[in-house]
N, C-alpha and C positions, 0 to 999 in steps of 0.2 A: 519573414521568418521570426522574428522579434516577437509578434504579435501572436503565430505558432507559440510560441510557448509561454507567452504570458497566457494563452487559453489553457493548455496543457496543464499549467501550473496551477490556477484556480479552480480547473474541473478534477486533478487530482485531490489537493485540497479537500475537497467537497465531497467528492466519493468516497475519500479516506475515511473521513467524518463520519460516513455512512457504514460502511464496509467494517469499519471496527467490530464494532459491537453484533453485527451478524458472524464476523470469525472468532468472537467469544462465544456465542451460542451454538455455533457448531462445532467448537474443542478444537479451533485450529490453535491451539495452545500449544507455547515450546517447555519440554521438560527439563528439567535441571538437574542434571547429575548428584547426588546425594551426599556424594563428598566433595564438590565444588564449593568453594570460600562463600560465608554467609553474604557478601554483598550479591552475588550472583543468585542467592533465591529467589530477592525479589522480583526477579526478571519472569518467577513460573507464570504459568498460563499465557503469555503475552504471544499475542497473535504471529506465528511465522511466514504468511502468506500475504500480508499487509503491503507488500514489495511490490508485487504483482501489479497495485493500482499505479506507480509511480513509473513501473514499464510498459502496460499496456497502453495506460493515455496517452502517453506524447505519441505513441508511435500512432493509433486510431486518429487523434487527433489532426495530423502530420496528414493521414491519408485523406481523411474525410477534407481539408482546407485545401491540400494542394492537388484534388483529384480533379483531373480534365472537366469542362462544363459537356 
């Protein structure tokens, strides 16, 4: 199991890396409320789907290791 998720954890990693900068180019951008305190600006554009690689993998990952031969 251990070993699950040290895969899980270096194939997120790695996708993430990837995946980024495709959720900037398609405007998976989060907007920022216009009267939200300036530290919270810097936050605009920043990808809200970026989640998604950290759920997906383990669970793919999970399946494809521990799936019957």
């Amino acid at each position: 199991m251990m070993i699950t998720l040290l895969i899980a954890f270096a194939v997120g990693i790695v996708l993430g890396k990837v995946m980024l900068p495709v959720l900037h180019k398609l405007k998976f951008g989060q907007n920022i409320y216009e009267l939200a305190p300036e530290a919270h600006k810097k936050k605009q554009g920043t990808p809200t789907m970026g989640g998604i690689v950290f759920i997906l993998v383990p669970i793919l990952v999970l399946l494809i290791l521990d799936a019957p031969a």
